[in-house]
N, C-alpha and C positions, 0 to 999 in steps of 0.2 A: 504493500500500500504506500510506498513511497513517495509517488507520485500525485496521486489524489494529497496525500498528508502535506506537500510540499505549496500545492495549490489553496489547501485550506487554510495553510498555517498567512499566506499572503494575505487573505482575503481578510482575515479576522487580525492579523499587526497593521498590514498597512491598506486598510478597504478602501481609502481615495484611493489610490495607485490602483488597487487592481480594477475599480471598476470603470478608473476613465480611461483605463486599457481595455477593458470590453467594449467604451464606447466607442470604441474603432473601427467597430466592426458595422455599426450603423454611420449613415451619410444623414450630414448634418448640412442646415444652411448657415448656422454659427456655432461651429464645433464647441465644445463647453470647456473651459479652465479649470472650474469646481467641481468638482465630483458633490460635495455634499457642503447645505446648507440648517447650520443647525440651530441658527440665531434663533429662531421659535420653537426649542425642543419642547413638550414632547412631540412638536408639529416637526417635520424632518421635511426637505425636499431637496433631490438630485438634482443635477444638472442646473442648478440654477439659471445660468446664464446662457444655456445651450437654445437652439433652436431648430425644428425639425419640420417635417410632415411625417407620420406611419403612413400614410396610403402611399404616398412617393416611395417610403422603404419596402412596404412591402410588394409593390407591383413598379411603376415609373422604372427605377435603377435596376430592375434587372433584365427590360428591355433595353436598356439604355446598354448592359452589359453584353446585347447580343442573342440571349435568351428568349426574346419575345415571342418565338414561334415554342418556344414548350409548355405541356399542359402546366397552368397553376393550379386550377380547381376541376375534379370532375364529381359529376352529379350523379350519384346510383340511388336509384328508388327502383325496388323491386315490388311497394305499393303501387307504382301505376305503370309501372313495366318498363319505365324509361330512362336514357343516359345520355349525360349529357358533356362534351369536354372541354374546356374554356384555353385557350393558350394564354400566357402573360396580356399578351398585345389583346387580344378578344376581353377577357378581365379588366382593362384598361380604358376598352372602350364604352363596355357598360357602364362600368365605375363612374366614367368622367360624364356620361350620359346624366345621369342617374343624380348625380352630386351635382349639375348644371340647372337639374328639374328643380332640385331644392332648395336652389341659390333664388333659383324664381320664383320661387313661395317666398320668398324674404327670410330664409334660412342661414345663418352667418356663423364666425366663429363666436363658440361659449353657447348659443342656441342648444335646447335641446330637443331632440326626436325619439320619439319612441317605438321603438320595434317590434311588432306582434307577430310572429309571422312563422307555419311550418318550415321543415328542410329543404328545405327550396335554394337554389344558387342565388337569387334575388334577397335574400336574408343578409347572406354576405355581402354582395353588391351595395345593399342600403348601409350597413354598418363600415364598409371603405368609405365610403360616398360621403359621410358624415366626417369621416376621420380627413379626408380630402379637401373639404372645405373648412377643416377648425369647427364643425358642429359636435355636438357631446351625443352618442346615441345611449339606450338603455332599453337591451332587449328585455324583454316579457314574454317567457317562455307561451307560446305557441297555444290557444286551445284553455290558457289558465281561466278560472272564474271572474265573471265581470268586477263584482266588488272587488278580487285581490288589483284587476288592469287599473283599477279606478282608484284604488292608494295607490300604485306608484302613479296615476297617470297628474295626480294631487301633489305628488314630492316631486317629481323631474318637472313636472309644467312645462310639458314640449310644445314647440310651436307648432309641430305637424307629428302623425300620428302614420306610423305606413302598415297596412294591412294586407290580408290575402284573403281571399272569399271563402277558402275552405283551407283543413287540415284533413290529413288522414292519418289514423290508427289503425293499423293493423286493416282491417275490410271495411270499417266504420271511416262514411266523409262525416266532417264536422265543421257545421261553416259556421265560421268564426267572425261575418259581418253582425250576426247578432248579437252575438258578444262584447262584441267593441262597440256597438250602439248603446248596447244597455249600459255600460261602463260610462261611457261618454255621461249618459243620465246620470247617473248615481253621482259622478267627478262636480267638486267644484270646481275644477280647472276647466275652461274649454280650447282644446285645442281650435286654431284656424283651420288646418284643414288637413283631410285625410285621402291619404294616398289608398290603392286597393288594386291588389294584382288579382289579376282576374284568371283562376283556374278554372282546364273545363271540365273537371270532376263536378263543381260545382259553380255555378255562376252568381254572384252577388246584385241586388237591385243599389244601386247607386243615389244616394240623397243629394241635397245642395250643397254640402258641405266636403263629398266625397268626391275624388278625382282619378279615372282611370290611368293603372301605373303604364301600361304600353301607348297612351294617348299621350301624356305627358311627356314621357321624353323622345317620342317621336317630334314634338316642337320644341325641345330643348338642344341648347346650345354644350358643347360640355365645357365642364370647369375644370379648369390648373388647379396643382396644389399649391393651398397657403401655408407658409411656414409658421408656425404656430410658439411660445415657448414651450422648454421640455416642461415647464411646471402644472403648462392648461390641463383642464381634465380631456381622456380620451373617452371615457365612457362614467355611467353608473350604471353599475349591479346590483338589484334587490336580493337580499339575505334574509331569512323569518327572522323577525324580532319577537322577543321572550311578552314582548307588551302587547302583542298584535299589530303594533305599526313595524312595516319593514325596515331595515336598514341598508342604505343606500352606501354599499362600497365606491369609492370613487376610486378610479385606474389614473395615474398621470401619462401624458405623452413619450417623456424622455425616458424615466425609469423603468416604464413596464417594454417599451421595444429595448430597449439596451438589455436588459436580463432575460425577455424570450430568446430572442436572437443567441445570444450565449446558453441557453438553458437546450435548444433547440442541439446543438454539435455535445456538450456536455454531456447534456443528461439522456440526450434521444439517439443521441449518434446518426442525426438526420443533415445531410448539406445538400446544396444546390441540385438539381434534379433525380432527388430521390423521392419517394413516396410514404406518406405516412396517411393509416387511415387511422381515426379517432370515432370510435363509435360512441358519440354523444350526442348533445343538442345544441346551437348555437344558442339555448336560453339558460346555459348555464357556463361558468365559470371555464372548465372543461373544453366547452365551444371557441370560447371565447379566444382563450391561451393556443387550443392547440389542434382546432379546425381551421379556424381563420388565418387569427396575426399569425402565431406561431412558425407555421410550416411556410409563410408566404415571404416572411420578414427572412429564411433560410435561403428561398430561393429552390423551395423545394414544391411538390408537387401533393395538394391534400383532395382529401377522399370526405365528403360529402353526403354521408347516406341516410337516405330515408328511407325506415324500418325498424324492426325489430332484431336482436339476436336468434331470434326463432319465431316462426308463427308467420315470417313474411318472406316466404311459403312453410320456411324448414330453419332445423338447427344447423344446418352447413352453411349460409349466407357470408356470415365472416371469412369462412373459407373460402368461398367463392369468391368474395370483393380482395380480399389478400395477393390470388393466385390471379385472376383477370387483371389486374392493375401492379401486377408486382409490386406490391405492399415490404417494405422493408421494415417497417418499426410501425405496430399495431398498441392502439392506446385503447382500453377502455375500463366497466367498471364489474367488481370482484361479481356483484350480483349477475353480470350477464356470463361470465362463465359459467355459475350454478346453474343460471336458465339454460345452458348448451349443455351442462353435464345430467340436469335431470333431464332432458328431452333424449339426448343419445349418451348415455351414459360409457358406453365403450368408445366413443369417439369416432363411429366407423365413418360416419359422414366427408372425415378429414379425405379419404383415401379417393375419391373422387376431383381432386385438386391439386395442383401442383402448387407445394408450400414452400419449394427450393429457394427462392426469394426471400421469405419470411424471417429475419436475422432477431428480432426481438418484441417479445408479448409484455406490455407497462399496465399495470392495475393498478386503480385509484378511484377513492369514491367512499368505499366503506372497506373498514381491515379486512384484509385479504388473509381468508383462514386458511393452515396447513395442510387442509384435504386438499381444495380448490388450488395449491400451486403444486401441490405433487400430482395431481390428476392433468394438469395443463402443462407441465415438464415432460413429465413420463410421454403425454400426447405427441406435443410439436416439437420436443427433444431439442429446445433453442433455450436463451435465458429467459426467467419467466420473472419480471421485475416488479416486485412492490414499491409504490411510491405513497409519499403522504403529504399533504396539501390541504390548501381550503381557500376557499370563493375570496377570503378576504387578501392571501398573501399572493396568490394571480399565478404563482407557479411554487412546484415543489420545494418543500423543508426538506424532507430526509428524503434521499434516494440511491440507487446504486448506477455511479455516474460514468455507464461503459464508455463515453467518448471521452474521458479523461482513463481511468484506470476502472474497471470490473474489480469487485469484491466477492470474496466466497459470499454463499447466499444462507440466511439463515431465517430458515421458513419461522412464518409471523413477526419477521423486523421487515421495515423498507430499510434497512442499512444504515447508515449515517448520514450525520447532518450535510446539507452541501455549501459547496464554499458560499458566504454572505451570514450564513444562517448560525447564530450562534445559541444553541438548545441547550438547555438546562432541565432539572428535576427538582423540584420545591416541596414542600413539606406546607401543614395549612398556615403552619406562623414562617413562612418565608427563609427558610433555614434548607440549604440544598441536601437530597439524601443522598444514602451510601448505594454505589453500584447496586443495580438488582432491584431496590427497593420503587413499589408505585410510588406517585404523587401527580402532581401538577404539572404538565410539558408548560415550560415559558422558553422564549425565542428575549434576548438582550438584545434592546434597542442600542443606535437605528434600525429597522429595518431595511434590509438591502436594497437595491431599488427594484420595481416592481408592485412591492406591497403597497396595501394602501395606505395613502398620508394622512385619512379623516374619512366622515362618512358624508355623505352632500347635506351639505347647508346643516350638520348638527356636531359641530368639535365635542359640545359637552358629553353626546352620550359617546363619542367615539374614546374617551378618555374614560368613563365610566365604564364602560361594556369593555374594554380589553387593555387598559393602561393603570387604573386604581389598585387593582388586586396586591401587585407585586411593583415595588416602586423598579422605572428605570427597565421595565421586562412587559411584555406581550404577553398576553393571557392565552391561550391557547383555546383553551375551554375543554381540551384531551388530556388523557391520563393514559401512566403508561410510568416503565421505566428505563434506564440506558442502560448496559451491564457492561464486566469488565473493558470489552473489546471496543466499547465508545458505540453499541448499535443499541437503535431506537426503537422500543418494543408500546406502540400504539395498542393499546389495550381498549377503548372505549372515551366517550365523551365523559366528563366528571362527574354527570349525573347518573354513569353507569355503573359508579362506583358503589355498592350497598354494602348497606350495614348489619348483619345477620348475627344477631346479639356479642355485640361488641366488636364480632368480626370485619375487617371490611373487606370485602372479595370483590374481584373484577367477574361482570359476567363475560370480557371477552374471555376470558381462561375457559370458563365454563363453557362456553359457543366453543372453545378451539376440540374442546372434547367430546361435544355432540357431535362435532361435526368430523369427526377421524371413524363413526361406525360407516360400515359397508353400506348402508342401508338410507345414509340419511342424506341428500339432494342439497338441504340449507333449513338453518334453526337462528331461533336466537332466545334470547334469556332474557328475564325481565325481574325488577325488584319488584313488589308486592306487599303491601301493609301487613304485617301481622300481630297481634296483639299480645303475643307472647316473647318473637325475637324482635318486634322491630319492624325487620322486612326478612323475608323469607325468597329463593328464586324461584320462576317459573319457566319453563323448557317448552318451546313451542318448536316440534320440524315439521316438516317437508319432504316424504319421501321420495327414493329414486323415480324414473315412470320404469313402469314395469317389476316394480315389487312387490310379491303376491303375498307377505309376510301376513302376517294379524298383528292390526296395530299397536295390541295392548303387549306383545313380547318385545316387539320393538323397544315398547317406552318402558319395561323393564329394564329390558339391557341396556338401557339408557340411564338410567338410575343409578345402577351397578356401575355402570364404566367411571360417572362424576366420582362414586364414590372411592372408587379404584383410584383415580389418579389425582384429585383435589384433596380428597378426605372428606370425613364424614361430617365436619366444621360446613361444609357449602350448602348442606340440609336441602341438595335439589331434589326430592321425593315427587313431584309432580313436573313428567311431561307427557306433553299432549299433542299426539300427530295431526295434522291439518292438513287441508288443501292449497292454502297458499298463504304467504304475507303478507302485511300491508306494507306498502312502500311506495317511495316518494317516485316522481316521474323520472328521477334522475340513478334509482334504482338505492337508495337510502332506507333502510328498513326502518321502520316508524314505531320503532322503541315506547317514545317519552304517549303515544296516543296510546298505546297496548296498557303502558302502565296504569293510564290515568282511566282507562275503563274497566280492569280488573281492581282498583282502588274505589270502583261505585260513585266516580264522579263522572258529570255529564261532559263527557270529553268532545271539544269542536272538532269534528273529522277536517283535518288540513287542508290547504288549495293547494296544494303538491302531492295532494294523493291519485296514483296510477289508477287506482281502480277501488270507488269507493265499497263496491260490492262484496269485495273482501274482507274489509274490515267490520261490517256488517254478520256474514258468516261468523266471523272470529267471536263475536262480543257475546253472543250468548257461552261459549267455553270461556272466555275470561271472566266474564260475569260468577259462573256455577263456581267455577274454581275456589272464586274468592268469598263463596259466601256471601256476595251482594246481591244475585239474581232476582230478577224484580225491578 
């Protein structure tokens, strides 16, 4: 590890140096002197004095380097059977199209737009488009509930709103003009005017206020990029807030291209026309990083798809979009491998495809348990890499950063910190613990550039929500411990921590145990009131398909195994097989709702819920469990 050690040890003595040596690698129109501005700590900001466009970095320069005839973006939807391939220069001309229609709305820099829109190339078009002319965009995940589009549409207060007439899930169209009307109603904000790409799965009726998106810049002139400071925001991102009002992560211009760009050769081992597919959603975090900028700001070649890991038609699709597109570094999240390993559990689907391409499989999203990376090792026989991250830091804390040095792998760590990222373990009265031992993951400010500097228009709570806890350190809001070797063992969010009379046990331990029988697809654990310890856990799986077992020996041997390998201190006596989990659309198992319905309170079903019908099933079993039924 010498050389990972040599590059870490740079980042954390001297982080100006190394990182205005990353910014090198982006084209600037006044390259920056400052690396970092700390005159308003705990408020930080990069590049101070530098000045950029991202739409220029990520498309403009690398026609300019020749490249303009290679794919940047291609479009797979095997929902509507079509594909579609964009070169640099074709990306450039929508782009500029597109960002010229919005200049003519009276769209400018610091404006904001907001983005409602399926998998569609036009998602990305509008979010360059914005970055092109210095407008702020803030996607809205696709299909969300009008009241959730209608708080953010309240906090970003965009001048113009861009939509698309329909969505699709799976065989389900879902048009999404209704949506965003009823939103529009409920908002005090009113946007001026809304754009609306017209699908013809589904076609939209158009109001006075709506404007066709192929009308529009068919009379649009297109627009140059403005150079913008590195400091302007590039976007906000809505996060669930504990209060019910969302929190509005703000992205800066300079910092978050400087660290994808470097994160992009680093951590992905992706450069100039290579290919990465990212099976995500451009309405979340994920999309964000590493559909869009990420792989564009590389110079690399991204994969766009609209679908499912299974169901749109089959479990092989990834396989298919891998081997069709020679996919070299495959991003997505732990939950959609479970979805491919309980649909073909032997993985024969693989053998239909040529994976010879295929050099690295990166999971992120929720801990990636020790069944799901020996079962996806053993498969594609390539590195099969845990990472760990979150919506607010924009790109990877810990990871195993094969374009610098590969680390042996040590199933349920993402590995160690990466260079910028300086990770700690806290104790509740702020006192660091010994190897091995849980606590609190904090990250010691600054953060590196990329993260975010504040949340839109609220310092107060951005200092309250992850800067109070721990003076001078980032709250994480994960638990987990480092052990001798310096690797980062992501155990659970802190509220996954329970206290099982006097004990406090991690349910990821417990999930790592259900989840090592032969039998079990994906589970997860949950605290539970009890009035004797406290809180007591409760074991919810997921069989394989195709497992004829009886579910009550299953959830015996289930029992037995915690008790085997935890001890008898973890008191999991009750688990219960189900049909499915509830989880977030981004594939987040929904924990903290399972709790608060087995604890007999009227828990709000989330606006990030995949499929409310689930959770539905589930609640009379949480309910009986606990004793609260009724």
């Amino acid at each position: 590890m010498g050389i990972y050690e040599d590059v870490f040890r740079s980042s954390t003595e001297a982080p100006e140096t190394f990182w205005l040596k990353a910014a090198e690698g982006i084209d600037w129109d006044v390259a920056p002197r400052r690396a970092l501005d700390s005159s308003g700590a705990p408020f930080y900001h990069w590049f101070p004095d530098g000045r950029l466009n991202v739409c220029f970095n990520a498309i403009d320069r690398h026609i300019e380097a020749g490249r303009g005839e290679q794919p940047a973006l291609i479009h797979d939807s095997p929902v509507t059977g079509t594909r579609r391939t964009y070169t640099y220069t074709q990306l450039r001309d929508e782009v500029a199209a597109f960002a010229g229609a919005l200049a003519g709305l009276g769209v400018g820099r610091g404006d904001r737009v907001v983005v409602y829109m399926p998998m569609v190339p036009e998602a990305a078009i509008a979010m360059l488009a914005c970055a092109r002319i210095g407008a702020v965009h803030s996607v809205v995940f696709g299909g969300f509930a009008p009241h959730e589009l209608a708080v953010r549409i309240d906090d970003a207060a965009p001048k113009v709103v861009v939509s698309a007439s329909c969505g699709i899930e799976g065989k389900r169209v879902i048009a999404y003009k209704p949506l965003l009307d009823r939103a529009i109603e409920l908002a005090a904000h009113r946007p001026e005017k809304r754009v609306i790409l017209q699908r013809p799965q589904e076609r939209a009726e158009l109001g006075p206020d709506d404007l066709d998106w192929a009308d529009l810049v068919a009379a649009a002139s297109p627009a140059g990029c403005v150079p913008v400071p590195a400091t302007d925001p590039l976007y906000i991102l809505y996060t669930s807030g504990t209060t019910g009002k969302p929190k509005g992560v703000v992205r800066d211009c300079g910092g978050y291209a400087v660290a994808l760009h470097w994160s992009m050769g680093a951590v992905y081992d992706v450069g100039p026309g290579e290919t990465m597919f990212t099976g995500s959603d451009v309405g979340w975090v994920v999309g964000h990083s590493y559909i869009v900028y990420g792989p564009l700001l590389a110079g690399a070649t991204t994969v766009l798809y609209e679908g499912k890991p299974v169901g749109t038609p089959d479990a092989g699709q990834f396989w298919r979009v891998a081997a069709e597109y020679r996919v070299k570094t495959m991003f997505t999240a732990p939950t959609a491998f479970r979805a491919i390993r309980k649909e073909d559990p032997k993985g024969s689907l693989t053998a239909d495809h040529d994976l010879s391409g295929l050099r690295y499989l990166f999971l992120a999203g929720e801990r990636l348990d020790p069944e799901t990376y020996q079962w996806a090792s053993a498969l594609l026989d390539i590195p099969v890499i845990d990472h760990w991250w979150q919506t607010e830091t924009g790109w990877p804390i810990v990871a195993n950063p094969v374009g610098i040095e590969a680390a042996p792998v040590k199933p349920g760590s993402p590995t160690r910190p990466l260079p910028g990222w300086d990770v700690r373990v806290f104790d509740a009265s702020g006192e660091p613990v010994p190897a091995g031992v849980d606590g609190a993951i904090v990250v010691r400010l600054p953060l590196p550039p990329g993260a975010l500097p504040t949340l839109w228009n609220d310092d107060d709570r951005y200092v309250e929500s992850y800067l109070s806890a721990y003076d001078g350190y980032y709250l994480t809001g994960d638990s987990g411990h480092i052990d001798d070797d310096g690797y980062v063992f992501v155990m659970g969010r802190t509220d996954d921590v329970i206290n099982v009379a006097g004990h406090r046990l991690s349910t990821g331990s417990m999930e790592e145990t259900l989840a090592a029988h032969p039998d079990v697809a994906e589970c997860a654990v949950i605290g539970v009131a009890d009035a004797l310890k406290g809180q007591v856990p409760r074991g919810f799986v997921v069989l394989k398909a195709g497992t004829g077992r009886d579910p009550g020996e299953v959830e015996a041997e289930l029992v037995r195994l915690v008790r085997e390998r935890i001890g008898a201190v973890a008191s999991l006596k009750d688990v219960a097989v189900v049909a499915a989990l509830p989880k977030t659309r981004s594939g987040k198992i929904l924990r903290k709702t399972m709790r608060g319905i087995a604890d007999g309170h009227d828990e709000p079903i989330p606006s990030t819920v995949d499929d409310p019908g689930v959770i539905e099933a589930l609640r009379p079993v949480l309910r009986r469990a606990s004793g609260t039924a009724g």
